[in-house]
Each structure stands twice: as structure tokens, then as C-alpha cells.
N, C-alpha and C positions, 0 to 999 in steps of 0.2 A: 658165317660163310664157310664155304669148303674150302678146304686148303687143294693147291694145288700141287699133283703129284710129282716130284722128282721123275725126270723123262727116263730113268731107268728100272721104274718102279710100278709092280703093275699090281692089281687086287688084293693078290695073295700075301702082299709085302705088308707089314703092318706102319713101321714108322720111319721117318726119313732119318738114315742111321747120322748120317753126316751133320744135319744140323743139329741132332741133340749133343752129337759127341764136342761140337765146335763150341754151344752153348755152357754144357758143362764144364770143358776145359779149363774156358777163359773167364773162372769166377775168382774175385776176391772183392773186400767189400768195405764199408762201416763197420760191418761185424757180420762177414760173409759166412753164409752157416755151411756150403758146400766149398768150402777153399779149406781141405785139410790138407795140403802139401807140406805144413810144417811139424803139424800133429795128430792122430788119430783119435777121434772121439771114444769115450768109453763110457759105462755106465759099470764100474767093477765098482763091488758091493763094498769094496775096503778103504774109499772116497763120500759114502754114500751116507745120509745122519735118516735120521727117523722121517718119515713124511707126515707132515700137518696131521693132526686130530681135526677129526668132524667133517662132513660129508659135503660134496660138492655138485650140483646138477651140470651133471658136463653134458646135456642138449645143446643144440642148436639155440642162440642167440634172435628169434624171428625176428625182433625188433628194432633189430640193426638197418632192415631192406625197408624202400620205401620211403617215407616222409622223414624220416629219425635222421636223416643224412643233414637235415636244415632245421631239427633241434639242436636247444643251447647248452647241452652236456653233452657236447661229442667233440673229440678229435680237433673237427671242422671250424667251431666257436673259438678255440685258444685263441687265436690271433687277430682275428676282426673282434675280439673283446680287448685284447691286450691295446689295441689301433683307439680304440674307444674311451680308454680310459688314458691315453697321452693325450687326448683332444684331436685327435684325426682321424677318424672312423672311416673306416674302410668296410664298405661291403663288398660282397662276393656272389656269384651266380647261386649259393645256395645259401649263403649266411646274409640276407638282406638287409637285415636289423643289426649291427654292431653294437648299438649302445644294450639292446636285448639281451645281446651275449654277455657282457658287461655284468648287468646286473645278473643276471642267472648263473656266471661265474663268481660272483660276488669278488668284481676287482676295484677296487676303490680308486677316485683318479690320482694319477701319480705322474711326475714326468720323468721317470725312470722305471724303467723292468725289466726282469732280467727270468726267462724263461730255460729251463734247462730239458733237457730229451733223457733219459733215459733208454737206451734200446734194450726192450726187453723184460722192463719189469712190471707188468702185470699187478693191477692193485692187489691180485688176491693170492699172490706169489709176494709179495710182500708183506700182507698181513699174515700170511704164514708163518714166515723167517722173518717179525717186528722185534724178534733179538737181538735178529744178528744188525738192526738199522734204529739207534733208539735217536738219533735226529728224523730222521724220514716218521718212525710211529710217534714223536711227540707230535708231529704236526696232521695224523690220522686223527688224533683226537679221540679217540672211542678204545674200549674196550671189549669189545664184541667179539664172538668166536670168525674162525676162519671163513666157516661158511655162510655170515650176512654181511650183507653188502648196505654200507652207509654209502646213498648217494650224495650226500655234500662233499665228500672225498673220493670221487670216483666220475669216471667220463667212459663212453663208448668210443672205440676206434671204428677204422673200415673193414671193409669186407674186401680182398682176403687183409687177415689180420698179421700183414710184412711189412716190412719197414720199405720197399720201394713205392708201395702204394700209400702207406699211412704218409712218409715225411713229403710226397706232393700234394698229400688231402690237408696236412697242416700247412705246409708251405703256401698254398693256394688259400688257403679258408674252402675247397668245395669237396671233390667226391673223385672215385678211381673212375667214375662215367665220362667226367669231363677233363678227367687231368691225362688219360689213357695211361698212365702207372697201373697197368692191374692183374702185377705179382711178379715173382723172380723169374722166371721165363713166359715170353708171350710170342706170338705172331707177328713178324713184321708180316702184312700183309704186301710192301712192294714187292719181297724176294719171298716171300710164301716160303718161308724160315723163320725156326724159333732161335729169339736172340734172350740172351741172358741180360737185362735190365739195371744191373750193378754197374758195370764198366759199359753198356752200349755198343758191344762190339758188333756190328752185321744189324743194328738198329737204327730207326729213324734218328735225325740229330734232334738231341733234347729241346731247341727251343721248336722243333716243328712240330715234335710228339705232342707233347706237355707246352699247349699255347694260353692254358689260364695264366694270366697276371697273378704272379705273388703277393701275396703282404708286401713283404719287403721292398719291393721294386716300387708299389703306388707311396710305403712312407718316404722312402726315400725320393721319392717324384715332390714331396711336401715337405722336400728339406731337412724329414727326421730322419738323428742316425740309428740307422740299422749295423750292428756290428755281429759276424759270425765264428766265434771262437772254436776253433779242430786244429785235428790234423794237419800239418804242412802236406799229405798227400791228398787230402781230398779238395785241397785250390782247384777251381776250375775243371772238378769231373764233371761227366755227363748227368751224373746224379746231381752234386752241386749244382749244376747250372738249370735241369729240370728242377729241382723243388726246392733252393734256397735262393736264387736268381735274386742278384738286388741290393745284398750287406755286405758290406766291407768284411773281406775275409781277413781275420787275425788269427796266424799261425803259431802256434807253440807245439813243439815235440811232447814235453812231459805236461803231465795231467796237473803237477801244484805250481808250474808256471801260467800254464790255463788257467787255473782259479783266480790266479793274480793278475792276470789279465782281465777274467772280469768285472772283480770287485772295482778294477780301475775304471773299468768302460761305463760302469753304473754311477761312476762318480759326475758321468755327463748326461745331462737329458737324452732320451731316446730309448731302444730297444738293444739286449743284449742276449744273442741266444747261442745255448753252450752244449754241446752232443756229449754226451757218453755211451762209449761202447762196451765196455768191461762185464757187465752182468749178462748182457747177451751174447757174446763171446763164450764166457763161462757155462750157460745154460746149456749151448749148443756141441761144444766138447763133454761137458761132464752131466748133464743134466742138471736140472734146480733144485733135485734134493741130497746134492752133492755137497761137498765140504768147499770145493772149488767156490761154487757158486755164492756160497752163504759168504765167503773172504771177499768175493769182489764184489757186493751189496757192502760189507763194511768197508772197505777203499771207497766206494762211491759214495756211501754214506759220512763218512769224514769229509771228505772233498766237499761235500755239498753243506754239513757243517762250516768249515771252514768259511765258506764263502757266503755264510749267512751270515755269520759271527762279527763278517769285516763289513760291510755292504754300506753304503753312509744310507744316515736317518731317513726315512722314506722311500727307499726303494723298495716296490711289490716284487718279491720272488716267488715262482711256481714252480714246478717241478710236475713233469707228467713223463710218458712213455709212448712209442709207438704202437707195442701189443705187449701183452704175455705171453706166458710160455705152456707148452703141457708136458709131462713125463710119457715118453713112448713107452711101451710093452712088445717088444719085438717078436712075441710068441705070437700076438695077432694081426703082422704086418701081411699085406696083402700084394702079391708081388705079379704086376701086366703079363709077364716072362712065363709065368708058369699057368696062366687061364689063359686059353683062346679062346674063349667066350669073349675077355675082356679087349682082346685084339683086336676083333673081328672088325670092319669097317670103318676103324679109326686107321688115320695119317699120321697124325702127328700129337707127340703129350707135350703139354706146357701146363707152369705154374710150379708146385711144390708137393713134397707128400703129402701133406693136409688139405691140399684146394690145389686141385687140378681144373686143365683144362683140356679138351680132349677136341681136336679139329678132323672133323671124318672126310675118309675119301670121298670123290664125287658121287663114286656108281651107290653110296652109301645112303642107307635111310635114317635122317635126326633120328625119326624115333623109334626106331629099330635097335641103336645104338643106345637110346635111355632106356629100354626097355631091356634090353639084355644087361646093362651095369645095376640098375632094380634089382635083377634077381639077383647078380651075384655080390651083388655090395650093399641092398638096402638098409640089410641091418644094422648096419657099424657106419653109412655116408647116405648124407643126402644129393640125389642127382636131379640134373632139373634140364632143361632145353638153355639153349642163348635166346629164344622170344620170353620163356618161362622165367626167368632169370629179369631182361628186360621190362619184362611187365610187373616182377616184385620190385624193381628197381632195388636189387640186390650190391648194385655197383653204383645206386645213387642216379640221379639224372642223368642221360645219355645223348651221345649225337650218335647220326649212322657214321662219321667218322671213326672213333671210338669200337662202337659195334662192331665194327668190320675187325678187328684184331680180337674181340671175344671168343671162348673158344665157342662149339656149334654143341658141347654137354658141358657141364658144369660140375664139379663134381666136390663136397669136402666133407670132410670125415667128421665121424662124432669120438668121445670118451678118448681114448687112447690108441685110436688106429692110425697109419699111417697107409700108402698107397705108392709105390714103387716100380720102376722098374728097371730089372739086373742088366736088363740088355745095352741098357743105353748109362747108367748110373752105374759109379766107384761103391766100392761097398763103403768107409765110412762116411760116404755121403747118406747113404740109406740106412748106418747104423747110430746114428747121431740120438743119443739119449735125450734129446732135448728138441723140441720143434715149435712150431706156431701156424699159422695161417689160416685157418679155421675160426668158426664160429662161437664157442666153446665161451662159457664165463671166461675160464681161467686168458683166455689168449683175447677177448673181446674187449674185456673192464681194464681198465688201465686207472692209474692214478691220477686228485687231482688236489696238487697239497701248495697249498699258499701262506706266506708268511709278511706283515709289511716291516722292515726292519728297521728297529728302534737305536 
């Protein structure tokens, strides 16, 4: 759709200043990558370790859009296999076959399991840095360079590749089409304003947005416990309530009281799933080939030892991520502010540096609009229409509900560019060494490391 114009706002005006500035403002998160009020991100070379040997195709991911969304190595399968192997199989508008997922994740039945999140690590961001995690690469299995990808340890996420979209595509078992999670700023289309999708502020309320049924809600409709181990602050957010809706929230402040919380929850039949935000955090202040980074992959790494170590006999542990991450190059950052090419008959930006969404004024032509972002971005982002998009089913199955908050171009970057702009964006929001959202191996493949505990 076309966004509608703020009534003060006429042609010449490029984006609705107020809603991005209100959108930006009011970010903090799981592991909110634009909430730098307490720190400034940096990429200073005196934090920074060698980056991986051996060479990586940082293209576009094509085989993420489309049918891949309702294959059994994605994101999508964790949970309707996990549903599968307690005995209570759970399908999903796009994962139909649970016991399918089951066997294709090779989860043996168990009547405990305990899946833990990761935000942020990226399988091939971790076979990089499998020094600095030798619990996590014992369970890699392989010795292989950085640049092959063993699919028995390894899963596709969504499109875009963020954590508000992935944790309702895992939450739900489906897709950003159906779950309308799709990305860190989007459209409400009632107020034809961009809301910032972390906290929900000036957003639809989550169970109206986000109306697929979770996992969690139909096990726990059958009785089984579902239990959700975080933060005391994230009880009952909008996020919580969009894509975790359904498990008994168990609060702990520190991280090695959490662990012990869940070796205890594993000691009863059911499901037990445990978020970590520390490597993603870290990625997004310091970048992943930082020293920062590498310290909180070992914190994670212990922690997640630890609670292997203790787990009683038979419980199936996994361990995967929402996306990876890529290293920015700020000398090829490409900034809205400074092309008026890039302005020109767009309303309003949503989305992230890496995966934009761009909603053009009315008097505006789609593709007039893709056609000018071709010339000046083709080489470094792919751009596509919102029918272009819809018809690769890029965002997975769709409703016209859903569609109606897409933006009307599409737009994410390839190799290490990012996509900005000064006018409406803080600068360490735009200097953030560290990003995702994109298509990109490194931010696409995610981990998928299982262990049944003896």
C-alpha cells in the first residue's frame, strides 16, 4: 500500500519526521541493537582479533523465499518437531507434518527438552570463533574450514534475518507472512505510522497483530508444561506476548541462576526454553570480530556447558539462534540524507540498515521508485516491488492482512553494506559495527546443535 501522508506534508517532503523520530526514540529490547543510551557502539581496532581465514559467499540466500519456509531445516520446524517428539504434535499453517520435522531434525522421543535461543550467533560466526566455544564446537562435530557449511548442524532462519521476526516464526512454527513480525520498524497501517516492533509503542496490540497460535499455547492446551526462563523484564511485553504467548514465565535476574532454573524444569516432563542475549548485545556494540564478542560466546558457552553437565538422563538439549551477524564497513555505508534520488517519492523508511522497507507517497510510482533505487543501490542491495516480493514469497505465505503493513519496495543489502538515514537516525545507531537483517550466509544459517543427556 501507500502510506498516507501526514496532513502537513506535501510531495516535496520526503519522510514523516515524527514518526521515525518517535519509532527510534522509544527502542530497547532482548538485545536491542538501536538502544545505545547507555553505551556507544565502536569498531576501535584495539578490541578487535583477526577475522576468520577462508572465504565466504556473502550473496543473497535465494532459497530462503518461497516453499523453504515449510522445509524441515528452518527456524520454522524447532518446535512443531520438538511438539513431536514429547508425543503431542503440533502442526502449523506452514509446518504441517510435525513428526516430518522430528525426523529431519533428528530429535529422538523424549518427554523432556530443553531448547535454548541464542540471539545472534550465526552458525558460521561460530565456527569461526569454535575456540573461543569448545562446548558449542564439540557438539559441531566437524572439522571443516569456516567456509563449508555442514547441514546436519545448521538451520535457515527468516527473511528479514531479526530477532522480532524470527522469535514469532519460531514461536508460531510459521512465517513473517503470517505472523505480521516483519522487522524492527514497520507500518501500522491503522495510524499510517512507523512503530518500532520491540516495545509496541503506537503498534497494534500483539495478540491482534501476531494471531497465529503458538507452540506453546496448543502444548500447554494438552496439558504439557511449557516453561520460559528470562529476564524479569521481559514478563508480559508485547514481544513476549506476540511470540512466546502460552509458558509459564520463570524469572531470574542473573544468568547462573537461570541455568539452574532450567536444569530443574528439565527434571519434569515438558518443554523448557531459555533466551540468551549476551553475544548479540556484544556483536552490536563491538562487532563479532571483537574481543568483546569472542568473551560473551565463552560466558554463553560455559552457561550452556553447565547446564548440559547437570540436565538428568534423557533430556534432548538443542541450542540454535535467531540469525547471525555480518561485520559493517562504514566506508561503504550508503546514506537516504545525502541521494535525492533515494528520497524521491518515498514517505516513509521502515525496517533496518540491512532490509528496508520503503512506503512511497500516493502521487508516487512502485516503479518508478524500484527503478531509481536499481540504479543507485543495485550493486551492493537487492530491491524488489511488495507484489515482487509476495509472489517469491520472500516473507513466506501471506494474507492481504499482513500485506497491507509490507513496505510497497523492499529492499536488503548484500556483502557488508548498510543503508541509513542521518536524518531521522542517531549516529551510533548507524555506526553499530555489528548488524543482521539480511539475506547473507553469515546472518541466514544459524545453528542446530543437539545433545540427549546421559
Amino acid at each position: 500500500m501507500c502510506a498516507t501522508e501526514n496532513p502537513t506534508d506535501n510531495d516535496n517532503s520526503s519522510l514523516d519526521t515524527s514518526s521515525h523520530n518517535n519509532a527510534l526514540k522509544d527502542s530497547t529490547s532482548h538485545s536491542d541493537p538501536q538502544n545505545s543510551t547507555n553505551s556507544t557502539p565502536t569498531n576501535s581496532h584495539d578490541t578487535r582479533i583477526p577475522a576468520p581465514q577462508g572465504v565466504i559467499d556473502q550473496t543473497p540466500v535465494w532459497d530462503l523465499a518461497g516453499s523453504s519456509y515449510s522445509k524441515y531445516r528452518t527456524l520454522s520446524a524447532i518446535l512443531p518437531g520438538l511438539s513431536s517428539a514429547l508425543g503431542h504434535p503440533v502442526a502449523t499453517a506452514t509446518q504441517t507434518d510435525p513428526q516430518t520435522c522430528q525426523s529431519a531434525l533428528a530429535i529422538p522421543r523424549v518427554s523432556s527438552a530443553v531448547v535454548i535461543l541464542v540471539d545472534g550467533l550465526g552458525y558460521f560466526n561460530l565456527k569461526a570463533k569454535r575456540e573461543h566455544a569448545p562446548f558449542l564446537a564439540s557438539l559441531l562435530g566437524d572439522d571443516s574450514s569456516f567456509a563449508e557449511q555442514d547441514k546436519t548442524h545448521s538451520l535457515r532462519t527468516c527473511y528479514p534475518s531479526t530477532t522480532t521476526a524470527a522469535l514469532a516464526t519460531l514461536g508460531t512454527g510459521t512465517c513473517p507472512g503470517l505472523t505480521g513480525m516483519l522487522g524492527y520498524t514497520q507500518l501500522n497501517p491503522r495510524t499510517h505510522r512507523i512503530t518500532q516492533m520491540i516495545k509496541f509503542k503506537g503498534a497494534i496490540p500483539p495478540a491482534d497483530l501476531q494471531r497465529e497460535p503458538t507452540v506453546f499455547e496448543r502444548l500447554s492446551a494438552q496439558s504439557v508444561r511449557v516453561s520460559n526462563v528470562s529476564l524479569p523484564e521481559f514478563k508480559g511485553t508485547p514481544m513476549t506476548e506476540a511470540c512466546l504467548r502460552g509458558a509459564d514465565f520463570v524469572a531470574e535476574n542473573k544468568l547462573d541462576k537461570q541455568a539452574q532454573k532450567v536444569v530443574e524444569l528439565a527434571s519434569q516432563p515438558g518443554l523448557t526454553y531459555w533466551y540468551l542475549r549476551e553475544v548479540d548485545k556484544a556483536g552490536h556494540h563491538y562487532g563479532w570480530f571483537s574481543r568483546e564478542w569472542a568473551q560473551a560466546l565463552e560466558q554463553v558457552d560455559n552457561l550452556i556447558h553447565t547446564v548440559a553437565n547437570s540436565l538428568p538422563k534423557g533430556t534432548f538439549l538443542c541450542v540454535s539462534a535467531d540469525h547471525g551477524m555480518v561485520e559493517t564497513d562504514l566506508t561503504r555505508q550508503i546514506d537516504i540524507a545525502k541521494n535525492p534520488a533515494l528520497q524521491d517519492g518515498v514517505q516513509l523508511v521502515a525496517g533496518e540498515p540491512r532490509a528496508l522497507m520503503l512506503y512511497t507517497k500516493k502521487s508516487a510510482s512502485v516503479d518508478a521508485v524500484v527503478q531509481r533505487w536499481r540504479q543507485e543501490v543495485g550493486k551492493v542491495a537487492t530491491v524488489m516491488s511488495k507484489q515482487e516480493a509476495i509472489d517469491s514469497r520472500l516473507y513466506g505465505y501471506s494474507t492481504p492482512r499482513i500485506e497491507e503493513m509490507l513496505g510497497d519496495v523492499l529492499v536488503y543489502c548484500h556483502e557488508d553494506v548498510t543503508i541509513v538515514d542521518s536524518r531521522f537516525q542517531k549516529q551510533p545507531a548507524m555506526q553499530m559495527p555489528g548488524v543482521h537483517g539480511s539475506m547473507t550466509r553469515l546472518e541466514a544459517t544459524i545453528p542446530w546443535l543437539t545433545m540427549l543427556a546421559e
